[in-house]
PLY file of the C-alpha trace (Angstrom):
ply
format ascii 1.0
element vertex 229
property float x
property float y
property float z
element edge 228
property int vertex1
property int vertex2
end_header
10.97 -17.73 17.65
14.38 -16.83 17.46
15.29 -13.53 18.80
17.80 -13.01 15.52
15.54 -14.91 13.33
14.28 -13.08 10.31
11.24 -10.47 11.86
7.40 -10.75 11.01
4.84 -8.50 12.25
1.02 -9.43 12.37
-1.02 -6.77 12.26
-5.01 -7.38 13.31
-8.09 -6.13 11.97
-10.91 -4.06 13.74
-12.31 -5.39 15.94
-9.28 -7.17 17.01
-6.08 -7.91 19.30
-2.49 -9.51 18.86
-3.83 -13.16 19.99
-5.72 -13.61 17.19
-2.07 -14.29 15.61
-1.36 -17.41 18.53
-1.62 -20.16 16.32
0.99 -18.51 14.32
3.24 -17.35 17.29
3.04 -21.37 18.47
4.30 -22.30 15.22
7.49 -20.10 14.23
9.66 -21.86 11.73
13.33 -22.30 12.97
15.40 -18.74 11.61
12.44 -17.00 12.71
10.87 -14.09 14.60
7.00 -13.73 15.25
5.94 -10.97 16.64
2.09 -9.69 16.80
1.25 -6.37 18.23
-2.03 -4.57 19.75
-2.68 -2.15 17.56
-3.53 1.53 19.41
-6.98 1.77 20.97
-7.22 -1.91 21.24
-6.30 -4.62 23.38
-3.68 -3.33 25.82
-2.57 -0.59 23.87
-3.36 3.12 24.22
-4.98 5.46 23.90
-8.69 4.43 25.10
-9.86 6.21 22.25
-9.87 4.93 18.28
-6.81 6.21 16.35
-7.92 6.37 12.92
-4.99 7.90 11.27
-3.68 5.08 9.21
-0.22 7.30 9.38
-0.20 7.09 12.87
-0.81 3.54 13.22
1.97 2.95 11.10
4.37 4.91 13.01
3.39 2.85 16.05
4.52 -0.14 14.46
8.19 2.10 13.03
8.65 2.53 16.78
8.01 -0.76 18.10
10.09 -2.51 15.41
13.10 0.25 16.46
12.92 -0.97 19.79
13.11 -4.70 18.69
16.38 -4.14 17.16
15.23 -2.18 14.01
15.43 -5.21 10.99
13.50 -4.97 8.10
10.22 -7.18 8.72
7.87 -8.26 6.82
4.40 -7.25 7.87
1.38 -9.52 7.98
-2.08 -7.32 7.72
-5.62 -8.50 8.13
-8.72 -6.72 7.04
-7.92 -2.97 8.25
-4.30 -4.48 8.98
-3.92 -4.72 5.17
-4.02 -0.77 5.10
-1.80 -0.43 8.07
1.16 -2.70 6.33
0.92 -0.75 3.34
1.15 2.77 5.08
3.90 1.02 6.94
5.39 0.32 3.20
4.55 3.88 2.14
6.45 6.13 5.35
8.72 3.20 6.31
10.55 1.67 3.61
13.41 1.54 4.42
11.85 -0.88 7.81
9.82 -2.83 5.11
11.24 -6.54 3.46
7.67 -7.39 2.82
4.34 -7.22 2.82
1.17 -10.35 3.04
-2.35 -8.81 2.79
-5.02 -10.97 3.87
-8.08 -10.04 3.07
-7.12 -6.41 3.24
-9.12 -3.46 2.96
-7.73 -1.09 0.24
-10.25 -0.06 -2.02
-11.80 2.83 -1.24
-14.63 2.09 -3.61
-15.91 -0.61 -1.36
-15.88 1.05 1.54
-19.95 1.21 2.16
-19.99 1.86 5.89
-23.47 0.29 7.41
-26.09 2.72 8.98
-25.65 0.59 12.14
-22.07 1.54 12.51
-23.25 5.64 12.64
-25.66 4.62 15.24
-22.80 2.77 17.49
-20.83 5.87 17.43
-23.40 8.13 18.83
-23.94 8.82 22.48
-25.10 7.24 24.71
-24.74 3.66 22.99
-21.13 4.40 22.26
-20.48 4.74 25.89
-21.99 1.84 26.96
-20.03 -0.30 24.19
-17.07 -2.13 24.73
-14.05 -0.53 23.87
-13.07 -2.73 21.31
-16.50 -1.88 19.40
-16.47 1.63 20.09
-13.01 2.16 18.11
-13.57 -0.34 15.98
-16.86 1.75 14.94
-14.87 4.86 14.76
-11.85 2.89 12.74
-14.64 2.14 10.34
-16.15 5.02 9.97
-13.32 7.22 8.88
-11.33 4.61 6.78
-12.49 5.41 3.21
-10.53 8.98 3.36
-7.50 7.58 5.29
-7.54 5.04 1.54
-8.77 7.64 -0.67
-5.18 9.62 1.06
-2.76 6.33 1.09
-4.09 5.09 -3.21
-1.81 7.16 -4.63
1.39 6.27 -3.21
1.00 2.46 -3.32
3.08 2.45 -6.75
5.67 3.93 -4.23
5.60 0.52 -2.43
8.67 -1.67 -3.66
9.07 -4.70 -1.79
7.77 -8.33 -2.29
3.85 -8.43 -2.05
1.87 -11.23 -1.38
-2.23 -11.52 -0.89
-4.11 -14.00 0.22
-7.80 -13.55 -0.29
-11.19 -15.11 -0.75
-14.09 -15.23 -3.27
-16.61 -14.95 -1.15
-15.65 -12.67 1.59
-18.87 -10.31 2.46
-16.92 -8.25 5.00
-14.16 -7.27 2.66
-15.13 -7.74 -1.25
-12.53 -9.57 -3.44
-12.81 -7.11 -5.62
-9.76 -5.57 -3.33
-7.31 -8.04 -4.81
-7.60 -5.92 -8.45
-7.22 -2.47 -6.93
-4.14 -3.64 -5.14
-2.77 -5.33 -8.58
-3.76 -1.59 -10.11
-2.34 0.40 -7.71
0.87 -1.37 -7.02
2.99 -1.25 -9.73
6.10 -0.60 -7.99
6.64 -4.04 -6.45
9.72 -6.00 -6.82
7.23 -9.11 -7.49
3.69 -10.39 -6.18
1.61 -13.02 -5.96
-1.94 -13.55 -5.30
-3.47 -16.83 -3.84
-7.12 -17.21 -4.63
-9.44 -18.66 -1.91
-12.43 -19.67 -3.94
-15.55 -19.97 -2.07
-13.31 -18.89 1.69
-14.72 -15.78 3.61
-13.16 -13.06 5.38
-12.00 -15.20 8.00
-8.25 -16.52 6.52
-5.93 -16.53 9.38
-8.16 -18.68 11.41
-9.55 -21.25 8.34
-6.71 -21.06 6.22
-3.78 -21.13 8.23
-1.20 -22.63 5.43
-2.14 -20.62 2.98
-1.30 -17.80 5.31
1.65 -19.40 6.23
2.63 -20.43 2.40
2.10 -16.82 1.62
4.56 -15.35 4.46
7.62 -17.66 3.19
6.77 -17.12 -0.46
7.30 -13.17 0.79
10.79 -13.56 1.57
11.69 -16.68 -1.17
10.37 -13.35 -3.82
13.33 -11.03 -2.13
15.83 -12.74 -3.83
13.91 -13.64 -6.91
14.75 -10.98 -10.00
12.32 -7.87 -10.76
8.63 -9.34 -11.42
8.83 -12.87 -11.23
8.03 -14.68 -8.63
9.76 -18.06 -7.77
0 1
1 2
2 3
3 4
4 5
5 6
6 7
7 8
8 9
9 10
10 11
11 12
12 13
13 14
14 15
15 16
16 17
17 18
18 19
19 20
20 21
21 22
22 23
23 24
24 25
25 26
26 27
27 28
28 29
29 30
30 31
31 32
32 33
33 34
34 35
35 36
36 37
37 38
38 39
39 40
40 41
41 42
42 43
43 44
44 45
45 46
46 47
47 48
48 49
49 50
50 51
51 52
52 53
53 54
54 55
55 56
56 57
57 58
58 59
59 60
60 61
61 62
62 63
63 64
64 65
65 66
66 67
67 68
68 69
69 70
70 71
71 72
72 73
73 74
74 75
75 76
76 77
77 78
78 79
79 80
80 81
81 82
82 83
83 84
84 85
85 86
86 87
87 88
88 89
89 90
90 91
91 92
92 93
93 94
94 95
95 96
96 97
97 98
98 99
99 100
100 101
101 102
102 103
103 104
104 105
105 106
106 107
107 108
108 109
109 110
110 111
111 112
112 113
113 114
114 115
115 116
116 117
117 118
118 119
119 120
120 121
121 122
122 123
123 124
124 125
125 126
126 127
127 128
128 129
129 130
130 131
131 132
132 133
133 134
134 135
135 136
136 137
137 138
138 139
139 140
140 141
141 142
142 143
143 144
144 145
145 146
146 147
147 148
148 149
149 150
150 151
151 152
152 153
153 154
154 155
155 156
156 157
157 158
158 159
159 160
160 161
161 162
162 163
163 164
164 165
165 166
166 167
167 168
168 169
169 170
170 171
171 172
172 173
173 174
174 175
175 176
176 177
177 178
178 179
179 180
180 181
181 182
182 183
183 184
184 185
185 186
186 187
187 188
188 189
189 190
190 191
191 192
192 193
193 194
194 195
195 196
196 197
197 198
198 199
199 200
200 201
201 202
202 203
203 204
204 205
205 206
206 207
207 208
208 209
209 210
210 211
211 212
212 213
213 214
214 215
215 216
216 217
217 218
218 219
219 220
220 221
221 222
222 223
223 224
224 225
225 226
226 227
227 228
């Protein structure tokens, strides 16, 4: 896009890189900028290991949007992006125009981590998995007290919020979409777009609802206290 345009930042899930964003980063509306980032421990960002601190991740992204000129963005977060953005929100408001969780992972309530995911981070099969699995494992693993940490300060967030999830998502329960409404009461405005019968899988099968959801983010900027347009 447009190296002045107005900034958005997609943030992946686990187990994940930046090009699951490239139909997006193909398709940048004119006044634009797209920018989608490896998040640390995967693709080809450090550290080889899993950083699990949901603080830390966000920091990452405060430093690579300083060096990018240092405009607001707003900040598109899949699955364990969705906790990312918001810890962005949380430590980096004054960074933060916006936020679109899809499918995001907030609850800690539904965070029921599968036996199998203990057994992948235990030697030797961790060291024989691929990097991507091992940290995704680990991201997993320790997520539920990195949310239990970040629920209480998500009526701190106060910038548009948009989600985008789906009925029938088995990774990440819909059930997400009322803790978020509970827990952010701060917000300038949001809006929720309902997916019925869509699974966990948005950016990919439901590209312009993902895409309606990132302009309604910055149509609600300029839209008085708690209403959307």
């Amino acid at each position: 896009g447009e190296p002045g345009g107005k900034t958005v930042v997609f943030v992946h899930g686990t187990p994940g890189e930046s090009d699951a964003w490239t139909d997006y980063l193909m398709d940048v509306p004119a006044g634009y900028r797209y920018l989608a980032v490896d998040r640390p421990g995967f693709g080809q960002s450090g550290p080889d290991d899993a950083v699990t601190s949901l603080p830390e991740q966000a920091n990452a992204l405060a430093e690579l949007l300083k060096a990018k000129g240092g405009r607001p963005a707003v900040l598109v977060g899949h699955s364990l992006g969705g906790p990312v953005v918001a810890q962005f929100a949380v430590d980096h408001a004054d960074m933060t125009a916006g936020l679109v969780i899809v499918a995001g992972s907030l609850d800690p309530a539904q965070e029921d981590v599968p036996f199998i995911q203990y057994v992948g981070d235990t030697w030797p099969i961790s060291a024989i998995l691929p990097r991507m699995m091992r940290n995704a494992n680990r991201e997993i693993i320790a997520l539920k007290p990195q949310l239990e940490a970040l629920a209480p300060r998500l009526a701190t967030i106060k910038v548009p919020v948009t989600i985008v999830h789906g009925t029938k998502d088995d990774l990440v329960p819909f059930a997400n979409v009322a803790f978020i409404k509970t827990h952010m009461t701060g917000t300038k405005a949001m809006d929720v777009t309902v997916l019925e019968g869509l699974n966990h899988f948005l950016p990919w099968n439901s590209k312009p609802k993902v895409d309606a959801a990132i302009m309604k983010a910055f149509d609600m900027m300029d839209a008085p206290k708690g209403k959307a347009p």
